[in-house]
TORPA-4810 file (N, C-alpha, C, O; in nm, 3 decimals):
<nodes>
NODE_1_5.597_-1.440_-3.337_5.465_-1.388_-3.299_5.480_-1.239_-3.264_5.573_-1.196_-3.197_X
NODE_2_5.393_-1.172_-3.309_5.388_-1.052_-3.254_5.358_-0.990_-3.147_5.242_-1.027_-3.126_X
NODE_3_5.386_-0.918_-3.064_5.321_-0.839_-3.000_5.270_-0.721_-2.958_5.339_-0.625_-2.994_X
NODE_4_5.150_-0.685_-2.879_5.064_-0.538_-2.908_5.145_-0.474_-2.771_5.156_-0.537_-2.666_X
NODE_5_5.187_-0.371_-2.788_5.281_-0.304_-2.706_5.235_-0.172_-2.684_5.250_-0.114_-2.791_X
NODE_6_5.170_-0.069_-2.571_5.120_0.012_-2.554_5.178_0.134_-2.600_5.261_0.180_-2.522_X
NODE_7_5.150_0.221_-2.739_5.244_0.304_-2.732_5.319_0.383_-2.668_5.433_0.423_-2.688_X
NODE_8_5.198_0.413_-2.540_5.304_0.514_-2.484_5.450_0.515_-2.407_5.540_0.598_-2.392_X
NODE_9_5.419_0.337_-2.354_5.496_0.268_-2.293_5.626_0.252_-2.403_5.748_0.253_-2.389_X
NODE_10_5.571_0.244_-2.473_5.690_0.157_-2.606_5.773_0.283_-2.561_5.851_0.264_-2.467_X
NODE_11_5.767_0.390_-2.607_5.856_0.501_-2.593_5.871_0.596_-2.491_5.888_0.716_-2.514_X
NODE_12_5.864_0.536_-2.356_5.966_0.597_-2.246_6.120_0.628_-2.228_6.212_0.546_-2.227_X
NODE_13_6.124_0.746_-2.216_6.277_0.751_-2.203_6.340_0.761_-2.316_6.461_0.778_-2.302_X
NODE_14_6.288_0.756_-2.461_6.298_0.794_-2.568_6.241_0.946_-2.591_6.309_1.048_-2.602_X
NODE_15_6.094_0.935_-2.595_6.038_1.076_-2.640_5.899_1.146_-2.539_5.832_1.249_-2.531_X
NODE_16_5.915_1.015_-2.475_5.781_1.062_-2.314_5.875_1.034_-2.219_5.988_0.986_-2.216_X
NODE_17_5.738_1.105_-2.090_5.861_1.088_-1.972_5.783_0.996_-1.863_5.704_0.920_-1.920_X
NODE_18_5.784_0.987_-1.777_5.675_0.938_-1.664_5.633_1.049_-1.635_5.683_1.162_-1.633_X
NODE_19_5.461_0.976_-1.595_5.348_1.054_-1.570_5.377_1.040_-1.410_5.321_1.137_-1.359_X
NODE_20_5.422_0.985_-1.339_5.436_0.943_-1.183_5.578_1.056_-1.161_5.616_1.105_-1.267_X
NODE_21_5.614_1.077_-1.101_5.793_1.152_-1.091_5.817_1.163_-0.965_5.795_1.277_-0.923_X
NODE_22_5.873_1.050_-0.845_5.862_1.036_-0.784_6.018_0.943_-0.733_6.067_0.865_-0.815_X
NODE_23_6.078_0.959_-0.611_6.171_0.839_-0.573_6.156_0.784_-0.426_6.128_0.865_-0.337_X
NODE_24_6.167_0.693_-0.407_6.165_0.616_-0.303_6.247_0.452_-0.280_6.317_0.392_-0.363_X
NODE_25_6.210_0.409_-0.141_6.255_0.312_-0.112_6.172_0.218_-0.003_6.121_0.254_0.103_X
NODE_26_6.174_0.078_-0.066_6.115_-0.001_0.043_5.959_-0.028_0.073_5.882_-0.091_0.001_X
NODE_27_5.926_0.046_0.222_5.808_0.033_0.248_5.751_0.164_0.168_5.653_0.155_0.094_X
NODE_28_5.823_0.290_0.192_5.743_0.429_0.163_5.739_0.385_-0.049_5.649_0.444_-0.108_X
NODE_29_5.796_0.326_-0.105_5.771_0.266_-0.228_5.591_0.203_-0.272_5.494_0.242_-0.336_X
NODE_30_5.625_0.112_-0.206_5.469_0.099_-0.205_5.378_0.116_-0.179_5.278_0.069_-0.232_X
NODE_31_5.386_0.247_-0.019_5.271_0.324_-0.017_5.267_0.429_-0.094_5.152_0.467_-0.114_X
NODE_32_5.345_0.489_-0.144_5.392_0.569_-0.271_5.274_0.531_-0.390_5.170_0.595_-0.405_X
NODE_33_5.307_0.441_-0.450_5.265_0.359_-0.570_5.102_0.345_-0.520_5.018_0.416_-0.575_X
NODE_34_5.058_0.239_-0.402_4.896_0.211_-0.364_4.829_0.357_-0.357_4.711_0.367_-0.391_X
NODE_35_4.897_0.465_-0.317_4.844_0.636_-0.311_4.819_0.670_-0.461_4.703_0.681_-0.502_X
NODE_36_4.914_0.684_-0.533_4.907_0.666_-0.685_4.812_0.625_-0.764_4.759_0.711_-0.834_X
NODE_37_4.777_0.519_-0.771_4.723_0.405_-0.817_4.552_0.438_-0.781_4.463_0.426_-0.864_X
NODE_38_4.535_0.477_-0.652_4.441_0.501_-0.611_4.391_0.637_-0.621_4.269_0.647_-0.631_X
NODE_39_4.479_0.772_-0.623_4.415_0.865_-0.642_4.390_0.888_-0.802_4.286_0.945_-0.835_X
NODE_40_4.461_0.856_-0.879_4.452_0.836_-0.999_4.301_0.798_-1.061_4.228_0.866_-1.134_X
NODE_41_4.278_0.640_-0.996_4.146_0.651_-1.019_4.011_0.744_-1.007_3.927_0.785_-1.087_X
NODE_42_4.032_0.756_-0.867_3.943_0.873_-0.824_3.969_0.963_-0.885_3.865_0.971_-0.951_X
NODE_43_4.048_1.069_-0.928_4.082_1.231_-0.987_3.989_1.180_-1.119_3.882_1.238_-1.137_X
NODE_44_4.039_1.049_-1.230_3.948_1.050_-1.324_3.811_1.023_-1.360_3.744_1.043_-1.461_X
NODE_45_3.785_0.965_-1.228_3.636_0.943_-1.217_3.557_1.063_-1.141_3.447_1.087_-1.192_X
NODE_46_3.588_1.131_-1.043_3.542_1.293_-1.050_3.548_1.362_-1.122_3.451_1.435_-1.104_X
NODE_47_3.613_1.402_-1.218_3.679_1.445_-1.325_3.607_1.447_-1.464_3.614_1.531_-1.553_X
NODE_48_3.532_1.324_-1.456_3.496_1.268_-1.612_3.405_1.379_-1.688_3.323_1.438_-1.619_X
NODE_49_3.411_1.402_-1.787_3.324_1.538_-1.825_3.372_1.667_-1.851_3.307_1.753_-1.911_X
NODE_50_3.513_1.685_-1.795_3.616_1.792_-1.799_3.685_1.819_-1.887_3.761_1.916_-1.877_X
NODE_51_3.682_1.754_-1.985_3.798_1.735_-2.057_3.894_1.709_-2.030_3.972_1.778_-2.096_X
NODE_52_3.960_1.623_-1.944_4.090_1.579_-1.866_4.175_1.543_-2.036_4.116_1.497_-2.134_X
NODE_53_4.317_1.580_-2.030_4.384_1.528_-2.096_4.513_1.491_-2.131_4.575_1.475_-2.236_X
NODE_54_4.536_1.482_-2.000_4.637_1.411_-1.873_4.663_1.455_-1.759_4.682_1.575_-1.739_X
NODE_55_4.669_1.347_-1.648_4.707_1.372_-1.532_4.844_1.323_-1.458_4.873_1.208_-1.426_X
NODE_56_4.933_1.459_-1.436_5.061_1.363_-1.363_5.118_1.384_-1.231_5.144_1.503_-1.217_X
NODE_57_5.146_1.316_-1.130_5.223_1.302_-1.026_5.343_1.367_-1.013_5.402_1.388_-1.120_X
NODE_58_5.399_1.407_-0.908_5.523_1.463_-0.895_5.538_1.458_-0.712_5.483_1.521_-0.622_X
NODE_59_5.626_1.363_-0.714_5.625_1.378_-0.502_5.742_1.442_-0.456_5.829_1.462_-0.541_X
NODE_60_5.770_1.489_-0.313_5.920_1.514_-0.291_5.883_1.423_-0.146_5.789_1.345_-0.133_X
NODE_61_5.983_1.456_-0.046_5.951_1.415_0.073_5.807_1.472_0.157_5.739_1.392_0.220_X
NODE_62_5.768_1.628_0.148_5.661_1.686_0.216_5.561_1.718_0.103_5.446_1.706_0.145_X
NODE_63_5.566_1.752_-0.014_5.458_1.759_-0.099_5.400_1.667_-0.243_5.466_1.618_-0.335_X
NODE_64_5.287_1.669_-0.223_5.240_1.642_-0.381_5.187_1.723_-0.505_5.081_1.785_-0.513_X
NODE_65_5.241_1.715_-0.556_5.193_1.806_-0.698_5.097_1.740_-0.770_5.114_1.620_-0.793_X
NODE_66_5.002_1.795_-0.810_4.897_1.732_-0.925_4.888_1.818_-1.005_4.838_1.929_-0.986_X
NODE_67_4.956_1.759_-1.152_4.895_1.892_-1.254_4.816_1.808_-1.339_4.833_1.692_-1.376_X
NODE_68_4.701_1.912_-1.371_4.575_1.846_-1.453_4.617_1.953_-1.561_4.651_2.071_-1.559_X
NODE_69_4.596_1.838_-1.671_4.593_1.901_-1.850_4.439_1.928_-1.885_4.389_1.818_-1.907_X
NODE_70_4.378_1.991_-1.895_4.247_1.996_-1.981_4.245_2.113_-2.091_4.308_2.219_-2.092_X
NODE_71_4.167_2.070_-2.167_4.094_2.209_-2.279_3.994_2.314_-2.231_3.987_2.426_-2.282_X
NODE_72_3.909_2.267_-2.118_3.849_2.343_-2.058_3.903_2.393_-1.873_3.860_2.336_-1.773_X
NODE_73_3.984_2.487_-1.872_4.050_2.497_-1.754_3.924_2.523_-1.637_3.902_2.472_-1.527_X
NODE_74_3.846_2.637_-1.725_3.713_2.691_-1.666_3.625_2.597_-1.558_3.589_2.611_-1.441_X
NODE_75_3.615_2.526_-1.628_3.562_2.401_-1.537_3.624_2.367_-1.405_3.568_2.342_-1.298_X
NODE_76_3.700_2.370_-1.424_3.790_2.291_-1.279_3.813_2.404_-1.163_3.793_2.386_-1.043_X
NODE_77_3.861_2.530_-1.229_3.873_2.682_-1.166_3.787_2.678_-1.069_3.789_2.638_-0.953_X
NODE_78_3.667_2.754_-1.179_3.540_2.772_-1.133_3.571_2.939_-1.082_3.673_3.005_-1.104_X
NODE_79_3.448_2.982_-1.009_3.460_3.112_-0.986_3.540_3.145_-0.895_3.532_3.099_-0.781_X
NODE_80_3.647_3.248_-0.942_3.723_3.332_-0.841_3.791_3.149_-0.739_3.815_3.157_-0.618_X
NODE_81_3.809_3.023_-0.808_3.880_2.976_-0.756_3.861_2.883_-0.639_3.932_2.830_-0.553_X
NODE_82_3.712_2.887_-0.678_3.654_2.769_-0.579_3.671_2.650_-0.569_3.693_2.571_-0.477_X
NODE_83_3.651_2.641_-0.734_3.658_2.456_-0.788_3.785_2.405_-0.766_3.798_2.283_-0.756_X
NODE_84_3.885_2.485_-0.756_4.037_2.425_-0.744_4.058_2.417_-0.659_4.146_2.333_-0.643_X
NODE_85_3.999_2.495_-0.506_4.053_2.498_-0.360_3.953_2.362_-0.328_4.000_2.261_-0.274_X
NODE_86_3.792_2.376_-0.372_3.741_2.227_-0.345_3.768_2.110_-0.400_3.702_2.017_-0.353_X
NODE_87_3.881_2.070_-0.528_3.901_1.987_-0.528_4.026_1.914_-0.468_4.067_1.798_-0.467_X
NODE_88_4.078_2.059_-0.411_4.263_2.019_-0.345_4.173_1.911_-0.205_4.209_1.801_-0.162_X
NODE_89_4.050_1.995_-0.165_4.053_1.952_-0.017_3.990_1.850_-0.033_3.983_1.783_0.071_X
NODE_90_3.926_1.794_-0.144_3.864_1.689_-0.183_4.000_1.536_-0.188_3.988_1.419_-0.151_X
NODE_91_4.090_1.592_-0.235_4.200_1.531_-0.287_4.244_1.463_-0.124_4.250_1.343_-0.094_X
NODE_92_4.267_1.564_-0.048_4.327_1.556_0.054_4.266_1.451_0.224_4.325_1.392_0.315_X
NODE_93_4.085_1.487_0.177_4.012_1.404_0.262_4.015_1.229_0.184_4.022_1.123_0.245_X
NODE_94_4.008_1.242_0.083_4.007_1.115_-0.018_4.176_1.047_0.039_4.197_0.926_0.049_X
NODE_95_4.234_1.106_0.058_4.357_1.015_0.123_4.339_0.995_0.296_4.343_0.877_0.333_X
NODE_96_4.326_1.073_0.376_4.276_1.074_0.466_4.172_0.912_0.511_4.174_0.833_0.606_X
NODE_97_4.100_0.925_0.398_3.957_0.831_0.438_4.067_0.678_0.367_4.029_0.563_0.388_X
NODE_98_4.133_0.692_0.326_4.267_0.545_0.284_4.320_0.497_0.369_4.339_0.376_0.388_X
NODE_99_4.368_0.628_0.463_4.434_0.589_0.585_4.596_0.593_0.504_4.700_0.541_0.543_X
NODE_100_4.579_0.654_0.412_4.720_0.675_0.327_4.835_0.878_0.370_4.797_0.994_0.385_X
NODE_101_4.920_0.833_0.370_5.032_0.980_0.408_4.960_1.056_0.346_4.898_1.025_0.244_X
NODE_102_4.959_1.193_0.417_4.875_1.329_0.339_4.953_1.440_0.316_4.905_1.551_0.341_X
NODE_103_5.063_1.430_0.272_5.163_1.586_0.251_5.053_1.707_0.178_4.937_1.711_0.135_X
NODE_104_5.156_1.788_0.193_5.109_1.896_0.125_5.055_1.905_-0.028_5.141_1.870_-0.108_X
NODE_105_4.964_1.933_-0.071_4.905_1.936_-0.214_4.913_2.029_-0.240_4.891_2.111_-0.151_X
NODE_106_4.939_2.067_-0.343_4.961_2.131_-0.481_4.892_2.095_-0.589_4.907_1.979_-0.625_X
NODE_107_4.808_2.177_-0.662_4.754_2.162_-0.775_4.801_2.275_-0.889_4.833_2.390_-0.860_X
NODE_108_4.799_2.228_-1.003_4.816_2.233_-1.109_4.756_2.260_-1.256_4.779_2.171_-1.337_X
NODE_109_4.681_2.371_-1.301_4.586_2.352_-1.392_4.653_2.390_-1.523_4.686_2.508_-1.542_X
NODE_110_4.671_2.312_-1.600_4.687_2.353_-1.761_4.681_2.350_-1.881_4.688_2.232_-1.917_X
NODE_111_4.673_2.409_-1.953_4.529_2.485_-2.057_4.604_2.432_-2.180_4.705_2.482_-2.230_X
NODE_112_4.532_2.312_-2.226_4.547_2.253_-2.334_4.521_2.343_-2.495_4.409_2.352_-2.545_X
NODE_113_4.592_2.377_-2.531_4.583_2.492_-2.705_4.513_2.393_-2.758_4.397_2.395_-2.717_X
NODE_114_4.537_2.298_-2.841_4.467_2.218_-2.913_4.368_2.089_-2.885_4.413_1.980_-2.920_X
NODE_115_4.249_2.091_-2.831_4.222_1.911_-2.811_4.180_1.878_-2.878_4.081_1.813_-2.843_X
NODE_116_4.204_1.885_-3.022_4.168_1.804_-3.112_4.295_1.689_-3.152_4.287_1.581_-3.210_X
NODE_117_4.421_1.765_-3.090_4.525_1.673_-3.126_4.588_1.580_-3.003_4.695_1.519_-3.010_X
NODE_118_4.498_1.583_-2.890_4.490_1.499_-2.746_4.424_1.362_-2.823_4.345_1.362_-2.918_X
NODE_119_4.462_1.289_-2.778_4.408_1.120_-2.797_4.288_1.128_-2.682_4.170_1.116_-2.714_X
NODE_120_4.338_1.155_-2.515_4.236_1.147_-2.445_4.106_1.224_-2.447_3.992_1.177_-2.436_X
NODE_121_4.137_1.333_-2.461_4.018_1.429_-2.543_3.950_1.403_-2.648_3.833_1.442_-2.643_X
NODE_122_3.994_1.330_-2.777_3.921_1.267_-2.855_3.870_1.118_-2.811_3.802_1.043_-2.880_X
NODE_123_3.902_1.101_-2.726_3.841_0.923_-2.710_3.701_0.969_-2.604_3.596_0.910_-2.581_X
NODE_124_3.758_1.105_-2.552_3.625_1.124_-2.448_3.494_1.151_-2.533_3.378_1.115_-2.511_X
NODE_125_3.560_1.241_-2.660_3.428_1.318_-2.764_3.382_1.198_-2.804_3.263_1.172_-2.787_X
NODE_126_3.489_1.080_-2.878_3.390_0.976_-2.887_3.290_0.938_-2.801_3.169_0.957_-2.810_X
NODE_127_3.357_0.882_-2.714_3.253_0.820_-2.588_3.144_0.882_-2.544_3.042_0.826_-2.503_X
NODE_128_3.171_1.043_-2.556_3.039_1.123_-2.515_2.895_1.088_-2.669_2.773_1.071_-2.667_X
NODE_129_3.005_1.091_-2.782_2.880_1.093_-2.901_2.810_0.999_-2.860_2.688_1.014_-2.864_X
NODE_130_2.877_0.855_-2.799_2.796_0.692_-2.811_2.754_0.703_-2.725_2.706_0.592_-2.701_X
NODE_131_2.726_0.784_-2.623_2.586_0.797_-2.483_2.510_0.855_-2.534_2.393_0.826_-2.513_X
NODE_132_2.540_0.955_-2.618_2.411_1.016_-2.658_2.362_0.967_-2.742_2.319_1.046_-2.825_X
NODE_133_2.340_0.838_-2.768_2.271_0.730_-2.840_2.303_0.795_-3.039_2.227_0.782_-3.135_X
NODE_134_2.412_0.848_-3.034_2.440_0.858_-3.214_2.490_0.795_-3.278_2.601_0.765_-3.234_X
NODE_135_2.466_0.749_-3.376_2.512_0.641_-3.476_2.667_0.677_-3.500_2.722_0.773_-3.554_X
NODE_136_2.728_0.531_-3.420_2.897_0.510_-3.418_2.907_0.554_-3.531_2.945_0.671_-3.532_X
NODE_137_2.882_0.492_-3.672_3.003_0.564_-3.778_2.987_0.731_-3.807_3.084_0.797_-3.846_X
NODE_138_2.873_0.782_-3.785_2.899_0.889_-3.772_2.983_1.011_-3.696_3.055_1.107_-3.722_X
NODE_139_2.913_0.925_-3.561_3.031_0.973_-3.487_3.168_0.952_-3.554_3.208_1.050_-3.617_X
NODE_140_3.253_0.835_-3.552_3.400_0.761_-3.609_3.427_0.923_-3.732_3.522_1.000_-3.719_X
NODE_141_3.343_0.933_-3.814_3.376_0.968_-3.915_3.381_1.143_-3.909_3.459_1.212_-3.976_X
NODE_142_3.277_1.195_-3.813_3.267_1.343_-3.821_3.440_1.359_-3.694_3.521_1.447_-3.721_X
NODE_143_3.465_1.269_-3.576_3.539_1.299_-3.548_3.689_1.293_-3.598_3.772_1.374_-3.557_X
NODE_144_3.717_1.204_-3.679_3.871_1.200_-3.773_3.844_1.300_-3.850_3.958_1.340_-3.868_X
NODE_145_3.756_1.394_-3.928_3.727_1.494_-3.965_3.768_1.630_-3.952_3.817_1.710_-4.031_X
NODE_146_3.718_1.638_-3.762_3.808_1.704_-3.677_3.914_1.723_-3.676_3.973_1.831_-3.688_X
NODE_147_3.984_1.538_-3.649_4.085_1.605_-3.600_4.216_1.594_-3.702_4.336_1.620_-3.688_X
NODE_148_4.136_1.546_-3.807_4.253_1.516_-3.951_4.285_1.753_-4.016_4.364_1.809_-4.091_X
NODE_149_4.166_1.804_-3.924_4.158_1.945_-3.983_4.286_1.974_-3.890_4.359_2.058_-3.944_X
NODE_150_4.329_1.934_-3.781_4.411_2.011_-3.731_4.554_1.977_-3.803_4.582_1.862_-3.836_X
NODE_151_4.646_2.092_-3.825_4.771_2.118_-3.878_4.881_1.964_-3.865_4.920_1.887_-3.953_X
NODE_152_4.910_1.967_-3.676_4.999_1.920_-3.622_4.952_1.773_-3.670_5.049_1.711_-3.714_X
NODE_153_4.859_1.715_-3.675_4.783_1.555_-3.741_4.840_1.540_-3.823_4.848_1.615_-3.920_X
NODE_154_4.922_1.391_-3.799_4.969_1.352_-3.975_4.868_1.238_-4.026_4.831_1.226_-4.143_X
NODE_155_4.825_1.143_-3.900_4.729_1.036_-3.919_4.638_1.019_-3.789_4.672_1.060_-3.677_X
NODE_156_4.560_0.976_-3.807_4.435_0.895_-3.688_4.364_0.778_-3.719_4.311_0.748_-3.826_X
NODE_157_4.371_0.697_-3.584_4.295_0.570_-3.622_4.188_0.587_-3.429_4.205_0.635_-3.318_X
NODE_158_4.085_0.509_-3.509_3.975_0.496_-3.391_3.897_0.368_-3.381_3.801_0.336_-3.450_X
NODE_159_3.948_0.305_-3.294_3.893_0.106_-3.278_3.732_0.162_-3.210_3.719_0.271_-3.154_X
NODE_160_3.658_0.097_-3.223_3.552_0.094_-3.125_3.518_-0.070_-3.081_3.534_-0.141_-3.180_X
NODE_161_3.478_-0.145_-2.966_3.484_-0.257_-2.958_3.352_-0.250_-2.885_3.324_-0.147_-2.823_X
NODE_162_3.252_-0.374_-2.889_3.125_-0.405_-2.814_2.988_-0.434_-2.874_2.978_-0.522_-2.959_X
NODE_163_2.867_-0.354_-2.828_2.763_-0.395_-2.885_2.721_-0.272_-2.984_2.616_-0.208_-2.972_X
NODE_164_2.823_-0.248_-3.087_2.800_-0.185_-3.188_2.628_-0.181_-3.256_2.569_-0.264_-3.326_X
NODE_165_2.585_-0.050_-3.201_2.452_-0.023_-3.300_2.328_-0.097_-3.251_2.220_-0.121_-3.307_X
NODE_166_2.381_-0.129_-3.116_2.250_-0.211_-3.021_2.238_-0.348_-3.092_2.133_-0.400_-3.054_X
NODE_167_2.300_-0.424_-3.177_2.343_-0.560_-3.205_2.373_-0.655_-3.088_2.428_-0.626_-2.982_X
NODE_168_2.317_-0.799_-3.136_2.340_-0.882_-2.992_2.399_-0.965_-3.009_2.374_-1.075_-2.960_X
NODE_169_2.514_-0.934_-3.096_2.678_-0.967_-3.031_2.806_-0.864_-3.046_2.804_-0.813_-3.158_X
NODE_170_2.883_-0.833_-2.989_3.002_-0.773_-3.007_3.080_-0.775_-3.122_3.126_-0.873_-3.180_X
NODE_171_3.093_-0.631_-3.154_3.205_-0.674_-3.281_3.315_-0.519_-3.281_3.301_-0.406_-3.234_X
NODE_172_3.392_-0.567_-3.338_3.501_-0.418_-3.356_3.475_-0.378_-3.504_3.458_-0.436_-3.612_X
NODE_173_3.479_-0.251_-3.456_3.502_-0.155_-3.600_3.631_-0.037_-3.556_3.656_0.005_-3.443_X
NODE_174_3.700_-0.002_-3.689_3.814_0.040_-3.678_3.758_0.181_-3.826_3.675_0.178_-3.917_X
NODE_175_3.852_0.280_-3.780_3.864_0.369_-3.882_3.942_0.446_-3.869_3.963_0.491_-3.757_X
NODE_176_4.028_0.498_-4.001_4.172_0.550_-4.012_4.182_0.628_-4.143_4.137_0.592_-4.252_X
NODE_177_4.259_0.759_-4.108_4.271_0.816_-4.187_4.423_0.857_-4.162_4.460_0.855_-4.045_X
NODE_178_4.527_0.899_-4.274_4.693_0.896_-4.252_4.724_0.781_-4.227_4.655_0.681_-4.245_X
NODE_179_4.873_0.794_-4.165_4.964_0.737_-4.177_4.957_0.723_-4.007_4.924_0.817_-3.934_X
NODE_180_4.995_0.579_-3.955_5.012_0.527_-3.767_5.097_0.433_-3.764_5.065_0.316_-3.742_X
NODE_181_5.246_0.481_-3.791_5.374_0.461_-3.778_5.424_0.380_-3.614_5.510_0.422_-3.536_X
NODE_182_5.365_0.295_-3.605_5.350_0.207_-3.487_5.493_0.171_-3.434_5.502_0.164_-3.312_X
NODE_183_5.579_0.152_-3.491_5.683_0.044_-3.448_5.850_0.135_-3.487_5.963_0.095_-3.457_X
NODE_184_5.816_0.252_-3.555_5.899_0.391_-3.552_5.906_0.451_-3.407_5.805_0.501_-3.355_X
NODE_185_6.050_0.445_-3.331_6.060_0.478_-3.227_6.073_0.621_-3.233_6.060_0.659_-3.116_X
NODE_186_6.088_0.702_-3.293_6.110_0.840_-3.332_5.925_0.898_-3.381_5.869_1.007_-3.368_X
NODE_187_5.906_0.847_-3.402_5.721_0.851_-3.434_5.599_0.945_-3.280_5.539_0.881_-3.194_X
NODE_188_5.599_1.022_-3.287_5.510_1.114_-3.199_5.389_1.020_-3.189_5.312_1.031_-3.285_X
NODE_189_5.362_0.953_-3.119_5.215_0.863_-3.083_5.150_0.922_-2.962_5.199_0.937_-2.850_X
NODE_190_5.012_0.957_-3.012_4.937_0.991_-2.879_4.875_0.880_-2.872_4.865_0.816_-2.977_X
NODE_191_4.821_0.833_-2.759_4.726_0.689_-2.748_4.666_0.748_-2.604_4.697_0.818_-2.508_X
NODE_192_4.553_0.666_-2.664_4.431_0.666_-2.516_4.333_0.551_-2.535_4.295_0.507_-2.644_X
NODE_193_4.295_0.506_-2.412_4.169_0.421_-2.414_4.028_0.489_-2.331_4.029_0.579_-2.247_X
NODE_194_3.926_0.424_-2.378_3.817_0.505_-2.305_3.707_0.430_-2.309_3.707_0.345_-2.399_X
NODE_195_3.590_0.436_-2.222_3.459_0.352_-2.209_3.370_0.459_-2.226_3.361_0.571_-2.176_X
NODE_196_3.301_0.389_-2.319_3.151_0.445_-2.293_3.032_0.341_-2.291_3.006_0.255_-2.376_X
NODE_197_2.963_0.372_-2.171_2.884_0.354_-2.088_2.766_0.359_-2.132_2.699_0.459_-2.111_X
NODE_198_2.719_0.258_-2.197_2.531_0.271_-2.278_2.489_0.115_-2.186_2.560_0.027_-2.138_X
NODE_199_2.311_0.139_-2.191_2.248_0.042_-2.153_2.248_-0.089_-2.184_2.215_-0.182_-2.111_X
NODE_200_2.286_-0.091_-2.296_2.348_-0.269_-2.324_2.470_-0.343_-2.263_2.493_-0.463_-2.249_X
NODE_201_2.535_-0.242_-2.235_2.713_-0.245_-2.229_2.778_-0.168_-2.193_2.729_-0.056_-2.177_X
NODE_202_2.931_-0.192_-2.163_3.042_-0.110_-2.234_3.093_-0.140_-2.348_3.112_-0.253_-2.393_X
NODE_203_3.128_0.009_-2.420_3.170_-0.014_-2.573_3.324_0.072_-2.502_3.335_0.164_-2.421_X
NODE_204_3.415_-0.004_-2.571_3.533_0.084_-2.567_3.608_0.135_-2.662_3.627_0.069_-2.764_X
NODE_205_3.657_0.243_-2.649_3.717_0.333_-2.785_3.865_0.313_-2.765_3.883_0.270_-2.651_X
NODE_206_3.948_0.323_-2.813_4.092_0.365_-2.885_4.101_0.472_-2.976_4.028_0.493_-3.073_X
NODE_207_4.205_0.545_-2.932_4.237_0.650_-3.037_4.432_0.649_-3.055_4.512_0.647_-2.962_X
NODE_208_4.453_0.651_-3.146_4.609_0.696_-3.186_4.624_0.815_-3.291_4.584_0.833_-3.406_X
NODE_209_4.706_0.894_-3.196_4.686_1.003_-3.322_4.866_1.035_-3.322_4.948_1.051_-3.231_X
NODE_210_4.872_1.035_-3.460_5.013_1.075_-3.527_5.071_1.212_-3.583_5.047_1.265_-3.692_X
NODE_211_5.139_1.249_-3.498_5.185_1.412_-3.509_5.346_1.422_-3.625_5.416_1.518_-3.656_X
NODE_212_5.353_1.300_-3.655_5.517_1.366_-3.708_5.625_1.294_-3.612_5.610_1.247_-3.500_X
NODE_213_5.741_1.302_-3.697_5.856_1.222_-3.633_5.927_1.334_-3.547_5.936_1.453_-3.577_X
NODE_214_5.963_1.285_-3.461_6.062_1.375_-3.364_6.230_1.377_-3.406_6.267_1.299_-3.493_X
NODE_215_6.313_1.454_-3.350_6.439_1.436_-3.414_6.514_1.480_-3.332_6.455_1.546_-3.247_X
NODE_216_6.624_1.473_-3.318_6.709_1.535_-3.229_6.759_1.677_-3.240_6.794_1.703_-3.355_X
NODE_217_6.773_1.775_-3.158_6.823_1.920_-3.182_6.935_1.945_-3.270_6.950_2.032_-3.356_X
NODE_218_7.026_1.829_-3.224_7.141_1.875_-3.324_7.079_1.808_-3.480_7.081_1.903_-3.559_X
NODE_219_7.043_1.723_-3.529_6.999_1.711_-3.631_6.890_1.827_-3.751_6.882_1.831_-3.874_X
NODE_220_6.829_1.896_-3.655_6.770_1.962_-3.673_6.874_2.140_-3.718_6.875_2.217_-3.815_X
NODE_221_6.916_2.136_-3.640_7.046_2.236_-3.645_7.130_2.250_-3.798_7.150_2.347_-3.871_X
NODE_222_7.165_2.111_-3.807_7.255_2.069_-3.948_7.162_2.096_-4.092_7.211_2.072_-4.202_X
</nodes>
């Protein structure tokens, strides 16, 4: 039997790293992890609309680091540096109100070159087309369009799952263009999941996008 194995997961420690970067022991372990777990949610649900297109952790003993990936840095900035000082202190009362450890924060902003070749950035453009009430395959189709134009793309695939087209039952539609070298551990996989939020439902998107095989330096060298 087979099984569906999350790409990004599949290849830890191979060609990704952890999004968490953190060590511990014991009790401070799992308040570690419930802090995690929890601000995580929150950063992406304030967040939504930003173009977020990854968020990662980094702890020591006295501080936390948050660096946010987006395409639009502007947003988060804001003028002369507002939006970043109000969302540190935002960050910081949001643990506070947990009753969770509050070290020092650190934020992080950085400026994504391409989001057409982000998975999370494209699963958001989807999700944004299907609120604005536009016909899924169009959407599906003008966005692999996109992002099949960019260079670094070798392939893209895009699931959509739910009440496709205001229909009253659920169904999946899938669309793919290239090559999605799934089970190649050397294989560059971006993956993301995403909801979008219409009056019938949630419809949820998938995106995998395929950049090319990775290789080792010395191979590359020879």
């Amino acid at each position: 039997m087979s099984k569906v194995v999350h790409p990004f997961a599949h290849r830890l420690g191979i060609l990704r790293d952890w999004r968490h970067r953190w060590f511990a022991v014991g009790p401070q372990y799992q308040a570690n992890l419930k802090a995690d777990v929890l601000l995580r949610e929150y950063l992406l649900k304030e967040l939504r609309g930003m173009y977020i297109g990854g968020l990662e952790l980094e702890r020591s003993q006295k501080h936390l680091r948050v660096i946010l990936k987006t395409s639009r840095p502007g947003l988060i900035i804001g003028r002369s540096g507002e939006g970043s000082a109000k969302l540190r202190n935002s960050i910081v009362s949001f643990l506070r109100k947990r009753k969770l450890a509050v070290p020092e924060v650190k934020l992080d902003i950085e400026e994504i070159r391409s989001p057409e070749s982000n998975a999370a950035i494209v699963a958001y453009m989807v999700a944004e087309g299907l609120e604005k009430r536009l016909p899924f395959r169009r959407v599906l189709k003008q966005t692999i369009e996109k992002v099949m134009a960019n260079r670094d793309v070798k392939g893209v695939r895009i699931g959509l799952s739910g009440m496709l087209g205001g229909g009253s039952m659920s169904r999946n539609e899938t669309l793919k263009k290239g090559r999605i070298p799934l089970q190649t551990f050397r294989s560059d996989i971006d993956f993301h999941r995403e909801r979008a939020n219409l009056p019938l439902g949630v419809i949820g998107v998938k995106v995998w996008i395929y950049k090319g095989e990775v290789f080792a330096a010395k191979g590359k060298e020879k």
